[in-house]
C-alpha positions in Angstrom: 14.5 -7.0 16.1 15.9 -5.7 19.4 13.9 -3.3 21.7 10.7 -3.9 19.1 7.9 -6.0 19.2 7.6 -6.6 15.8 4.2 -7.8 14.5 4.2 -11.7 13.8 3.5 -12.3 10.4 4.4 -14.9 7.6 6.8 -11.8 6.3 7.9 -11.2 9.4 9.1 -15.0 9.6 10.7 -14.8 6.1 12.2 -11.5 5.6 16.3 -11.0 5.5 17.3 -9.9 9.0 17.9 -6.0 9.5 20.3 -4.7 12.2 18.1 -2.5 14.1 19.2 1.5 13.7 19.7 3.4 16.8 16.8 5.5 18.2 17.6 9.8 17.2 19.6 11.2 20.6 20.4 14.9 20.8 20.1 17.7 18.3 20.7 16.6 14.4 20.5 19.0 10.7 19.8 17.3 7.7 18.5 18.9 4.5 15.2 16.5 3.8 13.5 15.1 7.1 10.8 11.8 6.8 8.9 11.4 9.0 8.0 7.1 8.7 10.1 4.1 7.8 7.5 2.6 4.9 7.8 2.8 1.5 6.6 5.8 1.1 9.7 7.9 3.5 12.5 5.1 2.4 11.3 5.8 -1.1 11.9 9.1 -0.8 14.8 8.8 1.4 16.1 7.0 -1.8 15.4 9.8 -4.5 16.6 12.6 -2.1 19.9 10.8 -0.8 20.7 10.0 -4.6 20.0 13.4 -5.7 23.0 14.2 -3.1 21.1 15.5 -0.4 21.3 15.0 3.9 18.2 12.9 4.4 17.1 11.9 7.9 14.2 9.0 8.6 12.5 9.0 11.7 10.6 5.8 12.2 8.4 5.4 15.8 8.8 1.7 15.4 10.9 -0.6 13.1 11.4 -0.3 8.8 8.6 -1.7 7.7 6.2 -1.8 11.2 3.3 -0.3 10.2 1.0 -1.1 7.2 4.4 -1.7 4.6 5.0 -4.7 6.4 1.7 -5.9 7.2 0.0 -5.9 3.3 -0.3 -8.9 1.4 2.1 -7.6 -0.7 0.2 -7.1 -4.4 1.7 -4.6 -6.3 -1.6 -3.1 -8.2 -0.7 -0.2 -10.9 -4.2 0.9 -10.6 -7.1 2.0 -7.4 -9.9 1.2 -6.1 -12.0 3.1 -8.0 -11.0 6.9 -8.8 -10.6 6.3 -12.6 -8.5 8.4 -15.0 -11.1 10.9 -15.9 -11.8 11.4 -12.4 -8.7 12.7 -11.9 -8.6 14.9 -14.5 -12.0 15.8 -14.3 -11.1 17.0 -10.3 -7.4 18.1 -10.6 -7.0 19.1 -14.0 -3.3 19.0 -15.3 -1.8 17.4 -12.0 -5.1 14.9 -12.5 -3.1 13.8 -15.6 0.1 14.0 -14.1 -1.6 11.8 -11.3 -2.9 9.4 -13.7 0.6 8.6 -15.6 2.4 8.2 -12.0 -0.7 5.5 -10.9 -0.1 3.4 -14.6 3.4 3.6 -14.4 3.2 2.8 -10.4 4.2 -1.2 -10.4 6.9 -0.3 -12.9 8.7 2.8 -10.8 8.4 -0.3 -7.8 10.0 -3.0 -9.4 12.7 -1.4 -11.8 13.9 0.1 -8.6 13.9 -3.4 -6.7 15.8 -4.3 -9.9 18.4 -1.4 -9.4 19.5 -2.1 -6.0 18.9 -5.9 -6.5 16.7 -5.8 -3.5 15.9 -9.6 -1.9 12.3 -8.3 -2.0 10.9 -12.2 -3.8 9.7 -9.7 -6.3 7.8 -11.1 -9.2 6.3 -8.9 -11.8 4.2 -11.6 -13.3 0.8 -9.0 -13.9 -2.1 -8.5 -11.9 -5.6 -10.1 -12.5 -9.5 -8.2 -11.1 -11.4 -10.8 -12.2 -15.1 -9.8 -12.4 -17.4 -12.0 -10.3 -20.6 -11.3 -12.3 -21.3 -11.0 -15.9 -21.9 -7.1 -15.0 -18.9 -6.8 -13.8 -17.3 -8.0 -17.3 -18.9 -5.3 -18.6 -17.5 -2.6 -15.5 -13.9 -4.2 -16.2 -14.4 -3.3 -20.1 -14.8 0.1 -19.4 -11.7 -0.1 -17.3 -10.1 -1.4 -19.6 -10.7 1.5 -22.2 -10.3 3.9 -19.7 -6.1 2.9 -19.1 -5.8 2.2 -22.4 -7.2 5.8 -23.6 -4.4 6.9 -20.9 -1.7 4.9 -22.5 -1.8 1.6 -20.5 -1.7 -2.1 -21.2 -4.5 -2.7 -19.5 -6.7 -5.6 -21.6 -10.4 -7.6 -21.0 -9.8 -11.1 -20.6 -12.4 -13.5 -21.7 -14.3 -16.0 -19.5 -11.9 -19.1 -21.4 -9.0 -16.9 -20.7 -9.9 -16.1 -17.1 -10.2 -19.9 -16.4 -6.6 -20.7 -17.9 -5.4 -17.7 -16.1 -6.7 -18.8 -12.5 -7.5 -22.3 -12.4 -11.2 -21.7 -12.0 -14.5 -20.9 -14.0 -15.5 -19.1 -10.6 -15.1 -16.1 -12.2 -16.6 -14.6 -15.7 -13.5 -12.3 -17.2 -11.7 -9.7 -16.0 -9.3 -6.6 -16.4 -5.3 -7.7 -16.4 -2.5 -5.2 -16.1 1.0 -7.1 -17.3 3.1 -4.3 -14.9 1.2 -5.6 -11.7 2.8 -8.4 -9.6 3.9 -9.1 -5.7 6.5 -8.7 -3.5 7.5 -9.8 0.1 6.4 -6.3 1.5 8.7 -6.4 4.8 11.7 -7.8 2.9 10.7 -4.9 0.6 11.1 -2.4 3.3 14.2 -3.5 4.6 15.8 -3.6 1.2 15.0 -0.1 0.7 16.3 1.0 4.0 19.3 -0.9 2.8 19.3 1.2 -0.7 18.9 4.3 1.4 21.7 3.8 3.9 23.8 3.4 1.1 23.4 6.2 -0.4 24.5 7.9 2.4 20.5 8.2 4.1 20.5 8.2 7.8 17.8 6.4 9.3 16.4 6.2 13.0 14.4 3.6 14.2 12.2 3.2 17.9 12.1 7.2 17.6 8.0 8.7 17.7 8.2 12.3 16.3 5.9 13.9 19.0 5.9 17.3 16.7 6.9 19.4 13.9 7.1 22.4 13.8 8.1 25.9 11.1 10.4 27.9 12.9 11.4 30.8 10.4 13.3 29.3 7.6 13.4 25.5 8.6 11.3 22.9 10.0 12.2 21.7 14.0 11.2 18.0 14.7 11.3 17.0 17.9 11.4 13.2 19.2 11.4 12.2 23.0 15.0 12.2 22.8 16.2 14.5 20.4 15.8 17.1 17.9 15.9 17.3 13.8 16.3 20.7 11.9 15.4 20.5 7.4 15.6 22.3 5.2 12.4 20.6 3.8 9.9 17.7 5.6 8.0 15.0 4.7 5.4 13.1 6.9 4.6 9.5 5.6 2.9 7.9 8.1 -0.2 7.2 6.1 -3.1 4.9 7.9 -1.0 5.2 11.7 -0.8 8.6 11.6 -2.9 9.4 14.7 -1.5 5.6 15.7 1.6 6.5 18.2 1.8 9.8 18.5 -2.4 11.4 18.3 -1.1 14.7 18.4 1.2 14.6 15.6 -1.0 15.6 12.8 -4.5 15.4 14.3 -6.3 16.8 11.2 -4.4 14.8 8.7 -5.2 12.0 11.1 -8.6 12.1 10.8 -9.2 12.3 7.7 -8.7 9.0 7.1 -10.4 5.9 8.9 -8.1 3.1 9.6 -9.3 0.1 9.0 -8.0 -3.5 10.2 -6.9 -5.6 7.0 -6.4 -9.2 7.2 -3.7 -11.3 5.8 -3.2 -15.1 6.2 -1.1 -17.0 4.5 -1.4 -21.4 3.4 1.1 -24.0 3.6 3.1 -24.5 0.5 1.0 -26.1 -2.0 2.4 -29.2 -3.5 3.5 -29.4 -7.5 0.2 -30.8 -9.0 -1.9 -28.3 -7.2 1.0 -25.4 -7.9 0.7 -25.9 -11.7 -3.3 -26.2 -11.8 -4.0 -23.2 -9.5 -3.3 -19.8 -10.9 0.0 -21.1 -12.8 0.9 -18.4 -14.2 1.6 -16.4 -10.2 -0.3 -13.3 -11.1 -1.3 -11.3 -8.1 -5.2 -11.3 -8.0 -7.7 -9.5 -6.5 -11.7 -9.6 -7.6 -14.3 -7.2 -8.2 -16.4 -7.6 -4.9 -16.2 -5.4 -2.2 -16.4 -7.8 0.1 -12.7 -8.7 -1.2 -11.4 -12.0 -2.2 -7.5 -11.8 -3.3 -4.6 -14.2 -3.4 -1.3 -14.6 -4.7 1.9 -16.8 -4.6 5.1 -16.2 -2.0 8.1 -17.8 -3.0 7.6 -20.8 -1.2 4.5 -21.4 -3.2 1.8 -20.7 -0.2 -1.3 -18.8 -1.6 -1.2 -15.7 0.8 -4.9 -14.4 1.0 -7.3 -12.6 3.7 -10.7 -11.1 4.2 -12.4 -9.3 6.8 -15.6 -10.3 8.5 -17.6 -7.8 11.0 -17.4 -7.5 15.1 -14.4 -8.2 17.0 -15.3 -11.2 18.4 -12.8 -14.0 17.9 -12.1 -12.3 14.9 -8.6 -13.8 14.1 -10.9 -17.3 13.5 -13.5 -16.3 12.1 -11.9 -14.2 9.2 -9.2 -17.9 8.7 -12.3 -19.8 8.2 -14.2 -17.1 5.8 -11.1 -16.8 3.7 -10.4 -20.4 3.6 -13.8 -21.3 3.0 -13.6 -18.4 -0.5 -10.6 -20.5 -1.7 -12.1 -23.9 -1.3 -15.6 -22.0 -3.0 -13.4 -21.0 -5.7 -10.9 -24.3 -6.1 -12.6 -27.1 -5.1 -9.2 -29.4 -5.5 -7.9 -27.1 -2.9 -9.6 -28.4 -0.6 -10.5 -25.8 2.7 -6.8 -25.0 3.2 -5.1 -24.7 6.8 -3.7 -20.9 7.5 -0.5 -21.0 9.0 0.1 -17.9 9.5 -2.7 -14.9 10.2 -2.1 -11.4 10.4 -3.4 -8.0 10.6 -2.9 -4.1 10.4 -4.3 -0.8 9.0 -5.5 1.0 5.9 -6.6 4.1 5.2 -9.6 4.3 4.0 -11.5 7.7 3.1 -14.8 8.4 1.7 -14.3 8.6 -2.2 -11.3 6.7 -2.4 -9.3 9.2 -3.8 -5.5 9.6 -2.0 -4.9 13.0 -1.2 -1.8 15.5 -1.2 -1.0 17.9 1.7 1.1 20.7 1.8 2.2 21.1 5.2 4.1 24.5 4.8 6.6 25.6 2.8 8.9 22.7 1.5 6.6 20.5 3.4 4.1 17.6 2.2 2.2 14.7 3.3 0.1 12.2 1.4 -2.6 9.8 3.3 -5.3 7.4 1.8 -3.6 4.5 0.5 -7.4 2.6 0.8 -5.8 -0.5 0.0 -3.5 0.3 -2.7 -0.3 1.6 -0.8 2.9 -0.7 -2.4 2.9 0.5 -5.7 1.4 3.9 -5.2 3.0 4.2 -1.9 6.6 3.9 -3.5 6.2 5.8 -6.4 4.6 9.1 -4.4 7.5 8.9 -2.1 9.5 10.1 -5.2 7.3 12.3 -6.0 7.1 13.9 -2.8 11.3 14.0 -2.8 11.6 16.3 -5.8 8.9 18.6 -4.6 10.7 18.6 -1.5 14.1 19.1 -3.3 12.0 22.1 -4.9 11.0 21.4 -8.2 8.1 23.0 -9.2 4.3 21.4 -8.8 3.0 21.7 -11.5 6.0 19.5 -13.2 4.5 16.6 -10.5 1.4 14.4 -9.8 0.9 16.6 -6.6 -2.9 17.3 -6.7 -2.7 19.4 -3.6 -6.0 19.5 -1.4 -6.8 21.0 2.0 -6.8 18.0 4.8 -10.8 17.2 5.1 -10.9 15.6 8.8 -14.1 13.2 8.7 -16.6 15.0 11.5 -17.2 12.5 14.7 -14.1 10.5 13.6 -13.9 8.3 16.6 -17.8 7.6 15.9 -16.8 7.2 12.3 -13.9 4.6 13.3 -16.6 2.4 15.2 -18.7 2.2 13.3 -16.4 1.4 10.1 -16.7 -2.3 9.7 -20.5 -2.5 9.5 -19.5 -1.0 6.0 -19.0 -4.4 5.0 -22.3 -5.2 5.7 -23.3 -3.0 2.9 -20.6 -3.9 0.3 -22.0 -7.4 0.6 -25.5 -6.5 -0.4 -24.3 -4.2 -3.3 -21.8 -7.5 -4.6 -25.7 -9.2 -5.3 -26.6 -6.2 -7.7 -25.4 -5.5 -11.0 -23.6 -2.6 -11.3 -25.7 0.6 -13.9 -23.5 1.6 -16.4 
């Protein structure tokens, strides 16, 4: 893409080509400003440009720079760990609200991939958290119950079953969601910047918002090179909030820790190995916090990751951990080659719960994706439209929370990948249940 660096990645390599927009240039109105090109702002670009409003996006970078572009591209109706009865148990009403939008997640992403007949390599073929322990069969049974109680297909799959889904008898059973599945996440992006534009959505590209401001009945947004005045804002810059621009949003910023994800991706396996290993394309990722995942592209690579600690030659090291887990795990395999390795960030908080920010009136931001940003991403984006459009909260899954900066953040961010260290030791202990 002219006048951006984009990251190298596998997607990167593969996605349709998208003419660059223009960077923002003198003063602009618009009824619904987003701030950030990821799914998240072009989804709600989407619902507020097709609801027949004036929508501007302000990207810093390129569609699809940041961490939309970067994931490995699972599409995973469920989180890391803040359960149903969690939410409701914290939020009340717009818990449960929160709840239905996280089930229905990977469904809201692919039918609309299926609307605008997006060239996204979509495939909603289910996702698979197969449990690495015989406790863990027992911790994905009650996760089971819990999104079925909330009206979910969620279902336990046997040890037998778990071996015909993946290939493997590496793994004991597991929890399996039939809505799950994966996507190219750049060519994602850039096919919902494509649905955007053409519902009339204008879009600006290589343009930082350095602030935003309330002045009396609007919000002012000022770039480098020119201004935006709404109606109503919304800032969706998730993980690289604090990344360009530090003084955007400096207390949104920090409370979340970013935290650099790898992705890496195989050569295309060959047909024998293709209808042995995981033949059924499920996006998969396992119940150890030190994270193993994989799942198909379209050219039949396995595209998987890791992360190791210290920054030492870290690019190597984390190719030869994650190469060495598939080989562990599919012995045919053999220890793959990584053609392609990549990385960017997530934001991470301390309960794993997202949160929702009202940033003034008509104004909101969400942040926390910890590692779950493509389904919910998309579908918050929506949600985030019609509150800016003004329909009321409590018709939303808005759980609405004060921004909770972590104290020492820059200590915090440091120190953030010794963490690992300790989710290693707690993958050797059975969970209490």
């Amino acid at each position: 893409m002219s006048g951006v660096e984009f990251p190298p990645s596998l997607w990167a390599a593969t996605a349709p080509e998208r003419v660059p927009a223009t960077a923002l240039n003198g003063a602009h109105d618009t009824d619904v400003a987003i701030i950030g090109g990821g799914f998240t702002g072009l989804s709600a670009a989407i619902e507020a440009a097709r609801d027949g409003r004036s929508v501007t996006v302000l990207e810093g970078k390129a569609v699809g720079w940041g961490a939309s572009g970067r994931n490995n591209g699972q599409v995973i109706p469920i989180l890391t760990s803040a359960e149903p009865a969690a939410w409701v148990s914290r939020y009340g009403a717009a818990g449960e609200r929160m709840v239905q939008l996280i089930g229905n997640s990977a469904s809201i992403l692919f039918d609309l991939v299926r609307e605008f007949d997006m060239p996204a390599e979509a495939e909603q073929a289910g996702w698979f958290q197969p449990a690495h322990s015989p406790g863990r069969v027992k911790l994905s049974q009650k996760r089971v119950e819990a999104w079925q109680r909330a009206g979910f297909p969620a279902e336990l799959k046997s040890a037998a079953e778990t071996r015909e889904i993946l290939g493997s008898d590496f793994w004991y059973g597991g929890m399996y969601n039939p809505t799950g599945g994966h996507i190219n996440p750049l060519a994602l992006a850039r096919g919902m910047a494509a649905a955007a534009e053409g519902l009339g959505a204008t879009i600006f590209e290589q343009s930082p918002v350095t602030s935003f401001d309330r002045e009396g009945a609007q919000w002012v947004i000022r770039t480098a090179t020119g201004t935006v005045k709404a109606r109503a804002l919304i800032l969706a810059t998730n993980a690289y909030t604090g990344e360009l621009v530090p003084s955007l949003a400096p207390r949104i910023a920090r409370s979340v820790v970013p935290v650099l994800s790898w992705q890496m991706s195989t050569e295309p396996l060959g047909d024998n190995l293709r209808q042995t290993i995981l033949p059924g394309r499920q996006a998969v990722s396992d119940t150890r916090g030190d994270l193993r995942f994989f799942r198909y592209d379209a050219r039949n690579r396995l595209i998987t990751g890791g992360a190791v600690m210290g920054s030492h030659d870290i690019a190597n090291r984390v190719r030869r951990k994650a190469a060495a887990s598939l080989a562990e795990a599919f012995p045919a395999l053999g220890t793959p080659e990584m053609t392609h390795v990549w990385s960017g960030y997530i934001g991470m908080n301390w309960d794993r719960f997202p949160r929702v920010h009202r940033l003034g009136p008509d104004g909101y931001a969400w942040i926390g994706c910890n590692g779950r940003g493509v389904a919910l991403g998309t579908a918050l984006g929506r949600e985030l439209a019609r509150a800016a459009m003004g329909r009321p909260e409590d018709e939303l899954a808005l759980p609405i929370t004060e921004p909770t900066p972590f104290p020492l953040h820059g200590i915090v961010r440091r120190v953030a990948p010794t963490y690992l260290a300790w989710l290693k030791r707690k993958d050797q202990v059975e969970p209490k249940l």
